[in-house]
C-alpha positions as a printed Julia matrix, in Angstrom:
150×3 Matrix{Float64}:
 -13.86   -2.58   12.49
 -10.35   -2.47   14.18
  -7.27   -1.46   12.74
  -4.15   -2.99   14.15
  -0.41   -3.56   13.75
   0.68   -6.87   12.6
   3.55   -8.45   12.05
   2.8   -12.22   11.1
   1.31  -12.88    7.83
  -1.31  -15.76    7.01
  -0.05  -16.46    3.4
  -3.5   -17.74    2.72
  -5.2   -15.04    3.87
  -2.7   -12.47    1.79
  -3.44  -14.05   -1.02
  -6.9   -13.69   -0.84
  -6.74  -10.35    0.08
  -4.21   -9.31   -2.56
  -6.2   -11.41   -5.61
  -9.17  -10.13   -4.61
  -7.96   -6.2    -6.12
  -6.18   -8.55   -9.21
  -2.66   -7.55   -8.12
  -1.01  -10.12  -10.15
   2.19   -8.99   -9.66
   2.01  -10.12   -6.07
  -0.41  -13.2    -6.37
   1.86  -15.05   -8.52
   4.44  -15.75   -5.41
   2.7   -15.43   -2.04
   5.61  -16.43   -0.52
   7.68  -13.56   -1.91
   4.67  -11.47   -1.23
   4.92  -12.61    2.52
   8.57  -11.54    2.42
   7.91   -8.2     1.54
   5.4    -7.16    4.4
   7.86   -8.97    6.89
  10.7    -6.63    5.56
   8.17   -3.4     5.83
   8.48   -0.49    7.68
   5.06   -1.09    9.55
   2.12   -2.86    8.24
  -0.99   -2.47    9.32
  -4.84   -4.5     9.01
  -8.66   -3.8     9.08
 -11.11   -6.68   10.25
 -13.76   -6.54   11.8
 -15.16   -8.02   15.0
 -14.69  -11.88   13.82
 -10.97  -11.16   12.56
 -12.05  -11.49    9.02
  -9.3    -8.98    6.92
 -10.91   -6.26    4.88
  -8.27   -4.42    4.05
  -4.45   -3.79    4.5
  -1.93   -0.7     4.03
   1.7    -0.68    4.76
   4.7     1.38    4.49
   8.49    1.45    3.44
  10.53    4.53    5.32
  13.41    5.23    7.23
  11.11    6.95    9.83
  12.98   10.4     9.91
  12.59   11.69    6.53
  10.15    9.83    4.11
   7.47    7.32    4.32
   6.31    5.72    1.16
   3.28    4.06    1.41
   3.88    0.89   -0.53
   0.22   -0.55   -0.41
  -3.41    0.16    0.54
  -5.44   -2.74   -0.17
  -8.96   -3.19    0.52
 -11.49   -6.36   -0.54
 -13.78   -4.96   -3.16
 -16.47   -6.48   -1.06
 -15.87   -4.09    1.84
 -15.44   -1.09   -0.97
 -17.45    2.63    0.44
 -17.25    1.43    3.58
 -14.55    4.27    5.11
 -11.92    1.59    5.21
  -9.42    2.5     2.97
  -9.75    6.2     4.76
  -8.89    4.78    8.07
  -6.05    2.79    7.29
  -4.55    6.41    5.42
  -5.78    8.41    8.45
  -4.49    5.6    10.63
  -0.65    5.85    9.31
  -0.89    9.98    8.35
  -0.21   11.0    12.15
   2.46    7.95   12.66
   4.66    9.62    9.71
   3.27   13.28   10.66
   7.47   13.74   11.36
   8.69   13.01    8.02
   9.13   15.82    5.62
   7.63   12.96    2.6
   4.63   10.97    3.06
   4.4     9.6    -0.67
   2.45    7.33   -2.56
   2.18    6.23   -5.96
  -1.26    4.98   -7.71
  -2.84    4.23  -11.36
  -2.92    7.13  -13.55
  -6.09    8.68  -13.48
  -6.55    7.83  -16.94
  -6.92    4.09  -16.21
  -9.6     2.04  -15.12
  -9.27    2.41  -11.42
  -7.65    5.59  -11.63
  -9.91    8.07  -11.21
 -11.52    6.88   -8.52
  -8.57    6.32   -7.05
  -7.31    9.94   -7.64
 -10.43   11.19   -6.13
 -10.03    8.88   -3.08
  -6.39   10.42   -2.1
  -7.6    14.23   -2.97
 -10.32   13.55   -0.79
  -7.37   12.97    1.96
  -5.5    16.02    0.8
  -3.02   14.24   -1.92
  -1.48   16.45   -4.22
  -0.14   14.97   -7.41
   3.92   15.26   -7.53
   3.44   17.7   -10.18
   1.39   19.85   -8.04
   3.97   19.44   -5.12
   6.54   21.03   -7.98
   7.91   16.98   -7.52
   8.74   14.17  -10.1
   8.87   10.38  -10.04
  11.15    8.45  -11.87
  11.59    4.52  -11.94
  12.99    2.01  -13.51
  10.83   -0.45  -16.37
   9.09   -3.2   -14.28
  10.71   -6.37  -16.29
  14.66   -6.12  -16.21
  16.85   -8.5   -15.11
  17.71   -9.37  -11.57
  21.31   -8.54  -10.78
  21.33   -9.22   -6.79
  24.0   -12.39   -7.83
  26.51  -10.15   -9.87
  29.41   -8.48   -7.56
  30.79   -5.65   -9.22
């Protein structure tokens, strides 16, 4: 396996990738989904030694004082495997600089969630509560305003 920077996205091979972990939300426009990776901070891959993509994280940050990592995606056929650890241990040292290094995940309470809380302990992740933090944000369906000029 080989974990690289990339910065051209197979929309095809995106898709697979992303409806392969049933992320809806980003299936349902691939195009839009290509958009936002090209307008990340840094992306980066796993495949191994034929090029095939296992798995995918990538950030949002203004490289000073917070990096947010937007998405960790790995193919549930490549799952226990140490991939998902590299591409976190891969970025942790790149954003070592920033006072944040977020990220924001199921709650632990839902179906993937305690696995996946167990997966970002096991990297050191401390719930925001535990970091004397909170996170806030808006409902997911609202309307799109981007047109209207105040």
């Amino acid at each position: 396996m080989f974990i690289a920077k990339e910065d051209a996205f197979d929309p095809e091979e995106m898709l697979s990738l992303y409806d392969s972990v049933g992320w809806e939300g980003y299936t349902s426009d691939v195009d839009k989904l290509c958009r936002g990776l090209l307008n990340s901070h840094l992306v980066i891959t796993a495949r191994d030694g034929s090029g095939t993509l296992l798995g995918l994280a990538r950030t949002i940050s203004d490289d000073e004082h917070i990096c947010y990592v937007q998405d960790v995606v790995v193919n549930p056929a490549y799952h226990r495997q140490g991939i998902g650890r590299a591409l976190i241990e891969d970025l942790m040292p790149r954003y070592s600089h920033c006072r944040f290094f977020l990220l924001s995940t199921d709650r632990e309470s839902s179906p993937e969630g305690k696995r996946n809380h167990a997966f970002y302990r096991s990297l050191g992740f401390l719930s925001y509560e535990e970091k004397e933090m909170a996170g806030f944000g808006l409902p997911r369906n609202r309307p799109d305003l981007r047109g209207m000029v105040p």
